[in-house]
PyMOL CGO cylinders between C-alpha atoms (Angstrom):
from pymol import cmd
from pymol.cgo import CYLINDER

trace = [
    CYLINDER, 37.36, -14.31, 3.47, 35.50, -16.62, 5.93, 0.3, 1, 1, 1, 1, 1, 1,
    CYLINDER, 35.50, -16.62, 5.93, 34.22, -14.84, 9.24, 0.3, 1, 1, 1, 1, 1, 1,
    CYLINDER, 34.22, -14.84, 9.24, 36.56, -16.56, 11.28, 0.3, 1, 1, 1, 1, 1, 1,
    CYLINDER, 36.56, -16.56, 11.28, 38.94, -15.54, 9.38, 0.3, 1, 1, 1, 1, 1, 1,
    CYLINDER, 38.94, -15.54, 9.38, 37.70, -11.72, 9.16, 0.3, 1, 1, 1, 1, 1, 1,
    CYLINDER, 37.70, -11.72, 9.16, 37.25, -12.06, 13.26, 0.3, 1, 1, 1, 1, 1, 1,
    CYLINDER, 37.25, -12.06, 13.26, 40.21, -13.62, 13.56, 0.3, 1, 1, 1, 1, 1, 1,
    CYLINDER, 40.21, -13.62, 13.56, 42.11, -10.72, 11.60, 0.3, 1, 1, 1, 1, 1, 1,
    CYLINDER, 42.11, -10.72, 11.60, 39.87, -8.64, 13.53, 0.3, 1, 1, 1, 1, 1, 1,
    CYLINDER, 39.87, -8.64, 13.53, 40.78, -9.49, 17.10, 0.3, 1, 1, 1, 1, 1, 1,
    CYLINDER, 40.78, -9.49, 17.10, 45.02, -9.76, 16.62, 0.3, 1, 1, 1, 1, 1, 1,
    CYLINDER, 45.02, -9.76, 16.62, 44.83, -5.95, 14.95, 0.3, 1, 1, 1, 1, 1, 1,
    CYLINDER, 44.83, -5.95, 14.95, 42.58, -4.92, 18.73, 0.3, 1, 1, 1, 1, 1, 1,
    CYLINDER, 42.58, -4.92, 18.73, 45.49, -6.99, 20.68, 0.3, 1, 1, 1, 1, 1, 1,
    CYLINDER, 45.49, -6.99, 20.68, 48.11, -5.21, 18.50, 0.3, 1, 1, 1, 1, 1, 1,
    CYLINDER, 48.11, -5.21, 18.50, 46.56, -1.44, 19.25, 0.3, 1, 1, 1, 1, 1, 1,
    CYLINDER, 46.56, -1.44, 19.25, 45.67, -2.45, 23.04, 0.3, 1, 1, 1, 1, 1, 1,
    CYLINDER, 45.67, -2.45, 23.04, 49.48, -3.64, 23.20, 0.3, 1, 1, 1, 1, 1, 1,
    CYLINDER, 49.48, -3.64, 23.20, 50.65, -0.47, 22.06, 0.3, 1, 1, 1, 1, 1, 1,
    CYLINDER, 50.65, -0.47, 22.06, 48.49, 1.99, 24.13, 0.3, 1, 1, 1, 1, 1, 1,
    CYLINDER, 48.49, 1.99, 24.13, 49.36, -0.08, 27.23, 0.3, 1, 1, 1, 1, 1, 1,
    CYLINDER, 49.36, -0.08, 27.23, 53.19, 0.36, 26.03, 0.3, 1, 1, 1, 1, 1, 1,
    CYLINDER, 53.19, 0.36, 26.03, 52.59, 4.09, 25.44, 0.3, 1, 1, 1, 1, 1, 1,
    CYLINDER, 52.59, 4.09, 25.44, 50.70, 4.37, 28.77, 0.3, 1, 1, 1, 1, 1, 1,
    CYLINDER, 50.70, 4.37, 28.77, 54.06, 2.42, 31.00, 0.3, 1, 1, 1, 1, 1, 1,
    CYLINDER, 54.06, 2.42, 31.00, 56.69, 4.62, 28.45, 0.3, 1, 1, 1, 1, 1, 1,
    CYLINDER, 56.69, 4.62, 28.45, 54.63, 7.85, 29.78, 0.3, 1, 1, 1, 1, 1, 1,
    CYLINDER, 54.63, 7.85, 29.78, 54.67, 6.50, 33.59, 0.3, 1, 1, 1, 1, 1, 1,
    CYLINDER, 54.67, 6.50, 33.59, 58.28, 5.95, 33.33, 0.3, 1, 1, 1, 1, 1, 1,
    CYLINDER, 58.28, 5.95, 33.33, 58.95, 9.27, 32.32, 0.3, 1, 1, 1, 1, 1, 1,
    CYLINDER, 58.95, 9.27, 32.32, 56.83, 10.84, 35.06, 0.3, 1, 1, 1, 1, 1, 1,
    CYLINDER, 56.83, 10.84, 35.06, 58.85, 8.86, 37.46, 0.3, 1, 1, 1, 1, 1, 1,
    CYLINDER, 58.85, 8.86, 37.46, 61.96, 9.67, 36.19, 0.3, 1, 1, 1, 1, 1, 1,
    CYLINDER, 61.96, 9.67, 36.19, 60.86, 13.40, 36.43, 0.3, 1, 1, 1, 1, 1, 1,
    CYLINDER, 60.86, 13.40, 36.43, 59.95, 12.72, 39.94, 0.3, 1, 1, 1, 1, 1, 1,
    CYLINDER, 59.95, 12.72, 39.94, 63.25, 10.66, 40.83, 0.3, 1, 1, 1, 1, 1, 1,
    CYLINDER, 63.25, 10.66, 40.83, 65.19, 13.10, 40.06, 0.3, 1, 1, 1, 1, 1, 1,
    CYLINDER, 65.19, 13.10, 40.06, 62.94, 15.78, 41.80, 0.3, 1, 1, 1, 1, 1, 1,
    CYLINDER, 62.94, 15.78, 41.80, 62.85, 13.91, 44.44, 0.3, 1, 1, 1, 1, 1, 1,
    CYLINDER, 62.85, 13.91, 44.44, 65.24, 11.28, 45.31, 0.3, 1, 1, 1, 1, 1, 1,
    CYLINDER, 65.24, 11.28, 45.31, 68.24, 12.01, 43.33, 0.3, 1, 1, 1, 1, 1, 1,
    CYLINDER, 68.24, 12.01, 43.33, 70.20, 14.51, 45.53, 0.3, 1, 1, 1, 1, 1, 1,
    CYLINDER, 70.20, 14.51, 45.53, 69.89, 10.97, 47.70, 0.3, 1, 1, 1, 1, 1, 1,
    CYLINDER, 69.89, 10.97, 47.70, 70.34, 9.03, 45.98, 0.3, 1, 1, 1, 1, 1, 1,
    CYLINDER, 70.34, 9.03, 45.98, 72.98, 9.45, 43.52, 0.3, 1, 1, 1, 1, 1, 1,
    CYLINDER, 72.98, 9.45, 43.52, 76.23, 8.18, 44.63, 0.3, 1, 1, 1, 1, 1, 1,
    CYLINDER, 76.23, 8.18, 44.63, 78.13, 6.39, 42.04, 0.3, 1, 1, 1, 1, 1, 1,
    CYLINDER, 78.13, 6.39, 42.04, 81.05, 6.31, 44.18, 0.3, 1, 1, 1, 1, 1, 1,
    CYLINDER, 81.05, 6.31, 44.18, 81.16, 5.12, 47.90, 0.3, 1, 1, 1, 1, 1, 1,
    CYLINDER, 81.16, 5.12, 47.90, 82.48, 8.06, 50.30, 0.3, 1, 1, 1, 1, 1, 1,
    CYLINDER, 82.48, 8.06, 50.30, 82.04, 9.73, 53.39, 0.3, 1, 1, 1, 1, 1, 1,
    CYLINDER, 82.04, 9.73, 53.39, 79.76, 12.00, 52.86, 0.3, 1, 1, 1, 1, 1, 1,
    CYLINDER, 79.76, 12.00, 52.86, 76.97, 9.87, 51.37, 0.3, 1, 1, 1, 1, 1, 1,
    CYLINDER, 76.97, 9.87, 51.37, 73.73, 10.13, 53.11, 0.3, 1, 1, 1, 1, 1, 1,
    CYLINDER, 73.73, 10.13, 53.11, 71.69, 7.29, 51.00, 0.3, 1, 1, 1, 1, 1, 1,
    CYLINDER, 71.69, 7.29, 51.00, 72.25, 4.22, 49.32, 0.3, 1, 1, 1, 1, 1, 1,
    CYLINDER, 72.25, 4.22, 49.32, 72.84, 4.44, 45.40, 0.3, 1, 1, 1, 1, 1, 1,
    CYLINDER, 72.84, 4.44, 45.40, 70.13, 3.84, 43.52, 0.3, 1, 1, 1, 1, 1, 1,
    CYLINDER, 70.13, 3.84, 43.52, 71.00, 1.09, 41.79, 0.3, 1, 1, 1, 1, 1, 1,
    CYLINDER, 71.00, 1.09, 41.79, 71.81, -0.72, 44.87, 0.3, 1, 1, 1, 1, 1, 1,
    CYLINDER, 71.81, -0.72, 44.87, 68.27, 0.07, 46.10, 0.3, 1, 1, 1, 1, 1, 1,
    CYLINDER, 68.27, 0.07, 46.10, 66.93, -1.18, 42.70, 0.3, 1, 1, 1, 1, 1, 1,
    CYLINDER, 66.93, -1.18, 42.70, 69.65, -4.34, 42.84, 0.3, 1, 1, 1, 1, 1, 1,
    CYLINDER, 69.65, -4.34, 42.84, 67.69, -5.84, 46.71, 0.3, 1, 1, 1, 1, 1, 1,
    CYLINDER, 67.69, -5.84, 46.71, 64.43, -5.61, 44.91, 0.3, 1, 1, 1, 1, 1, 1,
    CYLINDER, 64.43, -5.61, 44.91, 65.73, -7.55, 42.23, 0.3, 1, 1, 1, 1, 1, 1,
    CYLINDER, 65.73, -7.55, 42.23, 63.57, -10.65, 44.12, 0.3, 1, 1, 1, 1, 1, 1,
    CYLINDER, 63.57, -10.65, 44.12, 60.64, -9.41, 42.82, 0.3, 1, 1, 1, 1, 1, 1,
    CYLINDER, 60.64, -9.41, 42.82, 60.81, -10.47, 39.18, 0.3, 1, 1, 1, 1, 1, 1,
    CYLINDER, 60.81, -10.47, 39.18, 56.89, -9.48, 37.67, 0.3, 1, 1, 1, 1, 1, 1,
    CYLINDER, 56.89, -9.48, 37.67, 57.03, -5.82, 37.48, 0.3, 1, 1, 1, 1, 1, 1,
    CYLINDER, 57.03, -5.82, 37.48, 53.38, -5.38, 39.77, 0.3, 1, 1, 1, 1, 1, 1,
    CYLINDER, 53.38, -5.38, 39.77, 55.24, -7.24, 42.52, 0.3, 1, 1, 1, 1, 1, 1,
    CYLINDER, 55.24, -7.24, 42.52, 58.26, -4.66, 42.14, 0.3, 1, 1, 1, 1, 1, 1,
    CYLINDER, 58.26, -4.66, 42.14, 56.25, -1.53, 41.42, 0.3, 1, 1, 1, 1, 1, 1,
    CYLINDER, 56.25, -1.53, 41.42, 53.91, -2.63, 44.47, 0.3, 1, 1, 1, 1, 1, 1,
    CYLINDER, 53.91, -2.63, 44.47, 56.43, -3.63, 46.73, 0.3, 1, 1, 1, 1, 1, 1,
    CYLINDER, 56.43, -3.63, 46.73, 58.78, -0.15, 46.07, 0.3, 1, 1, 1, 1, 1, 1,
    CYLINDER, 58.78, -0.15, 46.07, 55.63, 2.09, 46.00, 0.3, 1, 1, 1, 1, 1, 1,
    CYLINDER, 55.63, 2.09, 46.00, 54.67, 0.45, 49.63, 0.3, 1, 1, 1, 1, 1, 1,
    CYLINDER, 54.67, 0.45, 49.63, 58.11, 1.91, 50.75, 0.3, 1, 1, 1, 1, 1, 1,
    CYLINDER, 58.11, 1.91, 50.75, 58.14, 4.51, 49.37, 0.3, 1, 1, 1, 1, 1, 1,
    CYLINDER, 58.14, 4.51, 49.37, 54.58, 5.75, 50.82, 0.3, 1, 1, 1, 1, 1, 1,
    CYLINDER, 54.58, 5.75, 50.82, 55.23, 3.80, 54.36, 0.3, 1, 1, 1, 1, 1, 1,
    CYLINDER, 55.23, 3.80, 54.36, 58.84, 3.75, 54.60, 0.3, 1, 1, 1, 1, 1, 1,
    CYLINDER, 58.84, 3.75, 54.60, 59.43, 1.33, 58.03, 0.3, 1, 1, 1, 1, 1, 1,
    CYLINDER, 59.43, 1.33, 58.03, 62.15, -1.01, 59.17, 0.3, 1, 1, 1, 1, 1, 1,
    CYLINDER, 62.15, -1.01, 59.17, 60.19, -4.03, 59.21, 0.3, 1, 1, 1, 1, 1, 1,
    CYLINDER, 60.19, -4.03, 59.21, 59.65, -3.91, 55.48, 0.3, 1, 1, 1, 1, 1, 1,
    CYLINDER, 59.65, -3.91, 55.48, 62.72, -2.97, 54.55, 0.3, 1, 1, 1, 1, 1, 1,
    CYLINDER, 62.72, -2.97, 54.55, 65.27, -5.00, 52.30, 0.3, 1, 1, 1, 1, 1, 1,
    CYLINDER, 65.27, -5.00, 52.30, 68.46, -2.94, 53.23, 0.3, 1, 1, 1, 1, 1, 1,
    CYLINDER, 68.46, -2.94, 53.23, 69.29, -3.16, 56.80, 0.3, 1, 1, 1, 1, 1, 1,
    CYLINDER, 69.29, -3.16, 56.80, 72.92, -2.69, 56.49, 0.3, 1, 1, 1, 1, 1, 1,
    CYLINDER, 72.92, -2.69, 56.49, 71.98, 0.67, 54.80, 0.3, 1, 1, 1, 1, 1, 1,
    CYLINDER, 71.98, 0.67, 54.80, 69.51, 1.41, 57.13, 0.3, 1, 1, 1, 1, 1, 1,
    CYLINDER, 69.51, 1.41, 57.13, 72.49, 0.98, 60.12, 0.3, 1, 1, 1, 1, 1, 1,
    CYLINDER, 72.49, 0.98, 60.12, 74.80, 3.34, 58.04, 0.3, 1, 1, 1, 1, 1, 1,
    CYLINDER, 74.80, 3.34, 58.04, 72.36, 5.89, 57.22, 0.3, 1, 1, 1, 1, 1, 1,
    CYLINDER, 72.36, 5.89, 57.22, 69.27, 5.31, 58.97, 0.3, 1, 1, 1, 1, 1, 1,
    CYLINDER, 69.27, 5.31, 58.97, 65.80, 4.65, 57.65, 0.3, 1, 1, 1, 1, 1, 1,
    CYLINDER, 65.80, 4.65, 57.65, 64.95, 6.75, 54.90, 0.3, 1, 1, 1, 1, 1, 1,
    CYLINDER, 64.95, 6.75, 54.90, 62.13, 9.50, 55.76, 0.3, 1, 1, 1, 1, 1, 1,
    CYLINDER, 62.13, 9.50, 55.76, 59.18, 9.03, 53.84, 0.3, 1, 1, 1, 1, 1, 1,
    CYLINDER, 59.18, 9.03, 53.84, 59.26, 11.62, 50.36, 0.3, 1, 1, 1, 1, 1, 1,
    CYLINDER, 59.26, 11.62, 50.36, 56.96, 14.29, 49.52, 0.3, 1, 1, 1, 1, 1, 1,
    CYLINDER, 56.96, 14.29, 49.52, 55.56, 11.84, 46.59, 0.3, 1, 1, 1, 1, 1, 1,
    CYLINDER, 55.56, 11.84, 46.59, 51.43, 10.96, 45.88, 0.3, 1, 1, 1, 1, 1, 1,
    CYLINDER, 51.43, 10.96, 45.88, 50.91, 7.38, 45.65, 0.3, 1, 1, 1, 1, 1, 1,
    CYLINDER, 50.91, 7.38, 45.65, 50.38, 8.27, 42.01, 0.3, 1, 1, 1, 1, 1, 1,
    CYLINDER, 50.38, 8.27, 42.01, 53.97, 9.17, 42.18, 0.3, 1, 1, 1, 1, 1, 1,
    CYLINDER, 53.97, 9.17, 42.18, 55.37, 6.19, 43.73, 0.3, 1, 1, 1, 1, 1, 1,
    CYLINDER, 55.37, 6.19, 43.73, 54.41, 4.16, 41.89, 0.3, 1, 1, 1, 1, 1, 1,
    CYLINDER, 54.41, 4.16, 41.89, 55.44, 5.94, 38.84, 0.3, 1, 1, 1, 1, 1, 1,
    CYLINDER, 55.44, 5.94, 38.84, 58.91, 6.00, 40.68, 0.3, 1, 1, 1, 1, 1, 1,
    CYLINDER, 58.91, 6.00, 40.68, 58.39, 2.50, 41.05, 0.3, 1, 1, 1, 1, 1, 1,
    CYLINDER, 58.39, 2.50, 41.05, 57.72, 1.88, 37.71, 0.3, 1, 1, 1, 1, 1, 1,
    CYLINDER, 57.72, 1.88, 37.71, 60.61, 4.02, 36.26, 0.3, 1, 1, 1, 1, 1, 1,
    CYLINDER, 60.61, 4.02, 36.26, 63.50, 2.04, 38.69, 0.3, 1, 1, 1, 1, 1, 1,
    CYLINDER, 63.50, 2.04, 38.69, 61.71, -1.20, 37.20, 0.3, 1, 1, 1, 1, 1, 1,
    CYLINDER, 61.71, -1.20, 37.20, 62.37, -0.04, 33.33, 0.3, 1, 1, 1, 1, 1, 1,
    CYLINDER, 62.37, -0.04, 33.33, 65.78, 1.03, 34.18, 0.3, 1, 1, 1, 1, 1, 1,
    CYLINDER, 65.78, 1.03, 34.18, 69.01, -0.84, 33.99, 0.3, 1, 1, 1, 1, 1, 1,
    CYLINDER, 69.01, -0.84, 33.99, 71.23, 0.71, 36.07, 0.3, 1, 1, 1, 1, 1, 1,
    CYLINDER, 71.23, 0.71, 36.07, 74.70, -0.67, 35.64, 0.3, 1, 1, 1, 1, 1, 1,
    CYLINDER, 74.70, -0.67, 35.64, 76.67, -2.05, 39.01, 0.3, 1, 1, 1, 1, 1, 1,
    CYLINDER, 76.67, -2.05, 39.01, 79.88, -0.89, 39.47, 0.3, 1, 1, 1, 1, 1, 1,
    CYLINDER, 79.88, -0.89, 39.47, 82.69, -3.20, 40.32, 0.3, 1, 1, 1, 1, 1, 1,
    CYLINDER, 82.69, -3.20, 40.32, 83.14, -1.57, 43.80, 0.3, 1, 1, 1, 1, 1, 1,
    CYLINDER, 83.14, -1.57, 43.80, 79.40, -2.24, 44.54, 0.3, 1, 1, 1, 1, 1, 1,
    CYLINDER, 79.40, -2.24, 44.54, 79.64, -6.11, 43.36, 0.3, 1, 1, 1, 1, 1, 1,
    CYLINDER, 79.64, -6.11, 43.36, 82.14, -6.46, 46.22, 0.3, 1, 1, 1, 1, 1, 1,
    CYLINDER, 82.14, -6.46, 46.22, 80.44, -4.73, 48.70, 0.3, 1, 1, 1, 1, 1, 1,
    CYLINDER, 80.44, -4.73, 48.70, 77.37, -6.85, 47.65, 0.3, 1, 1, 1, 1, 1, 1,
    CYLINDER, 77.37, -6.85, 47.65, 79.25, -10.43, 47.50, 0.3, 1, 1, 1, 1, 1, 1,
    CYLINDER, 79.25, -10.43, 47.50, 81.32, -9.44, 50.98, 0.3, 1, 1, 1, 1, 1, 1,
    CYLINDER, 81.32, -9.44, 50.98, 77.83, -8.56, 52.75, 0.3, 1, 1, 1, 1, 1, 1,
    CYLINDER, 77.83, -8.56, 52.75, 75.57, -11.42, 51.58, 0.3, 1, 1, 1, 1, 1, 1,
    CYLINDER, 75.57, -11.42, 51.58, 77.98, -14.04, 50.16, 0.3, 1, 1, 1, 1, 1, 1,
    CYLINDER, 77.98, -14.04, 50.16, 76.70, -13.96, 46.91, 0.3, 1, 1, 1, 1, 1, 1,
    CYLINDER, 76.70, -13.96, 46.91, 76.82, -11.90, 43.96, 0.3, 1, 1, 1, 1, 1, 1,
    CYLINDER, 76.82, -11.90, 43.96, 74.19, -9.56, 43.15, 0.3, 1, 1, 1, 1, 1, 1,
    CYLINDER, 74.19, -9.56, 43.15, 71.36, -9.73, 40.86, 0.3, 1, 1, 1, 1, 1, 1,
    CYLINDER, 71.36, -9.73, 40.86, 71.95, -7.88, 37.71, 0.3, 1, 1, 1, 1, 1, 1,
    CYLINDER, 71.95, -7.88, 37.71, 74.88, -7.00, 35.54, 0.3, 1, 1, 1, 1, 1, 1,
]
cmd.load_cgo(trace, "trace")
């Protein structure tokens, strides 16, 4: 085998073990958010159903007016930010934020927010039909997502 060859060979098996640590490193982050969500956020957050007695946004609608920011840094920084410093200024649900007021900031590390962050990013939270009519009657379009 030629040296090129042999580097060659060389370098895609390093770019196949640095791909897989990096994939083991995000699948542990997105556990330790999940843990955290639901430590956390969920008794907030977990509405699949609208009614009265909802304090918080569903997630998945939370997730679903990120969905602008497509490259998961963007979304991971842009969630962690609020998470850390929730404010009205940066926030991208102001019809929630009318209903239920802005959302005090969690008991969450920035370590933690972002793994939050990172575990909203990996997950695909189905929208129910009731929310894609909410969505489509308050902006006029559908919603990103399924």
């Amino acid at each position: 085998m030629k040296l090129i060859e042999r580097v060659a060979a060389a370098a895609a098996i390093g770019i196949g073990l640095t791909n897989a640590a990096a994939a083991a490193e995000t699948d542990a982050l997105v556990a330790q958010g999940e843990a955290v969500f639901t430590r956390v956020c969920f008794d907030c957050h977990n509405a699949t159903q609208p009614t009265p007695d909802m304090i918080a946004p569903p997630i998945f609608a939370a997730k679903n007016h990120y969905a602008g920011f497509a490259a998961r840094a963007d979304f991971v920084a842009a969630v962690s930010a609020f998470l850390l410093d929730p404010k009205d200024e940066t926030a991208r649900m102001p019809g929630a934020i009318g209903k239920f007021g802005l959302m005090p900031p969690p008991d969450v590390t920035e370590a933690e927010a972002v793994a939050v962050a990172e575990y909203l990013y990996a997950t695909d939270f189905t929208l129910p039909d009731w929310y894609k009519a909410h969505y489509q009657k308050e902006h006029g379009e559908a919603p990103a997502g399924n």
